[in-house]
Structure formats: C-alpha cells, structure tokens
C-alpha positions as CSV (number, residue, x, y, z in Angstrom):
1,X,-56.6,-99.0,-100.9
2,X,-53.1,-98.4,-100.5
3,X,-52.1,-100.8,-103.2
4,X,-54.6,-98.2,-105.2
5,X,-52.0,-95.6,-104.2
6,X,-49.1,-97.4,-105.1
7,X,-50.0,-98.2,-108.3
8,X,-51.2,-94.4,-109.0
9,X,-47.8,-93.2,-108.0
10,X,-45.6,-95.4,-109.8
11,X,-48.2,-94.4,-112.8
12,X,-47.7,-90.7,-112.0
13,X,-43.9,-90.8,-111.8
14,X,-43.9,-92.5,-115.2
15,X,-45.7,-89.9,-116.4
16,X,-43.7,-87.2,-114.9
17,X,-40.5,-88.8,-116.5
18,X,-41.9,-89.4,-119.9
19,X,-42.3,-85.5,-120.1
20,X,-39.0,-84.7,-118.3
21,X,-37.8,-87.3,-121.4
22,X,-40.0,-85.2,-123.6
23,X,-38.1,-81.4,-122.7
24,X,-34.9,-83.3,-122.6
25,X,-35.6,-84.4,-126.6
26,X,-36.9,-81.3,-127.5
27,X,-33.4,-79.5,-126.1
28,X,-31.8,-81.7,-128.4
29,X,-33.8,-81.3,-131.4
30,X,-36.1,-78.3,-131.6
31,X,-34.1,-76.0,-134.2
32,X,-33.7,-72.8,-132.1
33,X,-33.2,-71.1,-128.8
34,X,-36.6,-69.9,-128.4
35,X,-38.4,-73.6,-129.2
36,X,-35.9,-75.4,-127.2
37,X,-36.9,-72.9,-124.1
38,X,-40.4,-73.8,-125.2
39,X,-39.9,-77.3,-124.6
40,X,-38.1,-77.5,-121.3
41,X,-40.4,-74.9,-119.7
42,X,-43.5,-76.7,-120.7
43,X,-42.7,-80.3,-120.2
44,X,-40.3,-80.1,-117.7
45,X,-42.4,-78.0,-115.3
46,X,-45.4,-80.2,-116.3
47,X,-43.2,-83.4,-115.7
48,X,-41.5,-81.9,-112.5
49,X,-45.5,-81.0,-111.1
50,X,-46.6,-84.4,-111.7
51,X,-43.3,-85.7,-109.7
52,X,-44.3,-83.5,-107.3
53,X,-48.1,-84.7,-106.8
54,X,-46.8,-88.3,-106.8
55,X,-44.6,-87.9,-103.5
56,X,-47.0,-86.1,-101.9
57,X,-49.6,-89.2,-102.6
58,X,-47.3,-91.4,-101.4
59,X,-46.2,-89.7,-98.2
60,X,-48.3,-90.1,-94.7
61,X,-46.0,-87.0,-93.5
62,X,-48.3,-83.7,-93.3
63,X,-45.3,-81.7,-93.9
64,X,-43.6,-83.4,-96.7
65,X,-47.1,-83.1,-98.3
66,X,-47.1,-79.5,-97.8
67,X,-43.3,-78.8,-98.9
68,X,-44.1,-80.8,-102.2
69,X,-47.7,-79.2,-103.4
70,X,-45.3,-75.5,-102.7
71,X,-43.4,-77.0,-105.1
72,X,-46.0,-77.5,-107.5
73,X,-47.3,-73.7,-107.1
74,X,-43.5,-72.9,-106.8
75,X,-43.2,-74.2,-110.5
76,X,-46.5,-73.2,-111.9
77,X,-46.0,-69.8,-111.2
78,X,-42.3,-69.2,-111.7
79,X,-41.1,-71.5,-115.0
80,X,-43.5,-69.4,-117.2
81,X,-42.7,-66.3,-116.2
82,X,-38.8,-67.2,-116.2
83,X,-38.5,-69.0,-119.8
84,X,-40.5,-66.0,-121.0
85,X,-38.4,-63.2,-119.3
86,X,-35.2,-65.4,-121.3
87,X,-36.6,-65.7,-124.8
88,X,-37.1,-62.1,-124.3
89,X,-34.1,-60.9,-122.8
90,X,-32.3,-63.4,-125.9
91,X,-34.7,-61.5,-128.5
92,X,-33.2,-58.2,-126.9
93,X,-29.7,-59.5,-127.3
94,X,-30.2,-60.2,-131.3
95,X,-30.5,-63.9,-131.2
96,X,-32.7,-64.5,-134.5
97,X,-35.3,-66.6,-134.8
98,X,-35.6,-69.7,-136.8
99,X,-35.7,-69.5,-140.6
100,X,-38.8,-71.5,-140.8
101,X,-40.5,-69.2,-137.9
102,X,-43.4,-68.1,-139.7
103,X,-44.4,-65.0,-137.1
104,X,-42.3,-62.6,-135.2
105,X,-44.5,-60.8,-132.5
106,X,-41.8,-59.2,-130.8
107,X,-40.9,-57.2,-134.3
108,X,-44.0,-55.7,-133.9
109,X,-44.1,-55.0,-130.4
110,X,-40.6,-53.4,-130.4
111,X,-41.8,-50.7,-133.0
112,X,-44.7,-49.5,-130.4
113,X,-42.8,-49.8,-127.6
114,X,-42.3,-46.3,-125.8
115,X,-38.7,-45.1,-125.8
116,X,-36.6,-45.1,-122.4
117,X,-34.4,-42.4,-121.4
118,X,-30.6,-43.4,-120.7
C-alpha cells in the first residue's frame, strides 16, 4: 500500500507542476493584464492545491497534514477573491482591455454603480 502512495504522490506533484507550467505560459503569452491574471490565479492556485494534497499524502506527521490541507483552504478561498479585487482595481486605474475582448461587463456595471461622496 504505501508503494500505492508513492506512486499517487509523485503523480499528483506532476500534475500540480504541469498547471504551475500552465499559469507560468499563460503570463507569458495571454495578450493582456486581465487574462494573464486569469491564468496565474486559476492554474497556479489549482497547481499549488494539488502540491498541497500530495505532501499531505505523503506525510505520517498529523500536523504537517493539518498545516498543508489550511493551505489548500488558504488558497481556495483567498487567490479568487485577490486576482479579482486586481483586475478590478486595474479596470479602475484605466488599464484597457484587449482589442479582441469581445465583452466588457464592468462598462456596464460602472454606469449603475451608485455615486460615492468625497
């Protein structure tokens, strides 16, 4: 059984680095701000997760365990709300969108938002 667990490891640390490879391509490539935050929010929390699960497989230590799936949460709950509150905060700013981006929500949302007081 624990060559079982080996095996799954090594298989979930491959997979985990494919998608860090994955966000680290798409920084690269993807044409604009707003896709290349995309990317490395999407594969490289997903990648970073499954890194994650794999040490806490392979340890036998309870807390190690413990520290790595608060990790996991840690990352599920905080890359989202963090590339979001960026692409945001960059749309606020003036960066522009793609020329090829076929749909700006935020143009629309912008119009009903209620105005603020300074």
């Amino acid at each position: 059984m624990a060559e079982f667990y080996n095996y799954l490891v090594g298989v979930l640390i491959v997979i985990g680095a494919a998608f860090a490879l994955v966000a680290a391509i798409g920084l690269v490539r993807l044409p604009d701000f707003y896709s290349r935050t995309h990317a490395a929010s999407k594969a490289g929390t997903l990648g970073a997760c499954v890194v994650l699960i794999a040490l806490s497989i392979y340890t036998d230590d309870a807390s190690v365990t413990t520290r790595a799936l608060a990790g996991v949460v840690f990352f599920l709950l905080t890359a989202p709300i963090s590339a979001h509150l960026l692409a945001r905060a960059a749309y606020i700013a003036g960066y522009k969108l793609w020329h090829g981006s076929v749909h700006d929500d935020m143009a629309r949302q912008d119009k009903t938002a209620p105005a603020t007081i300074d």
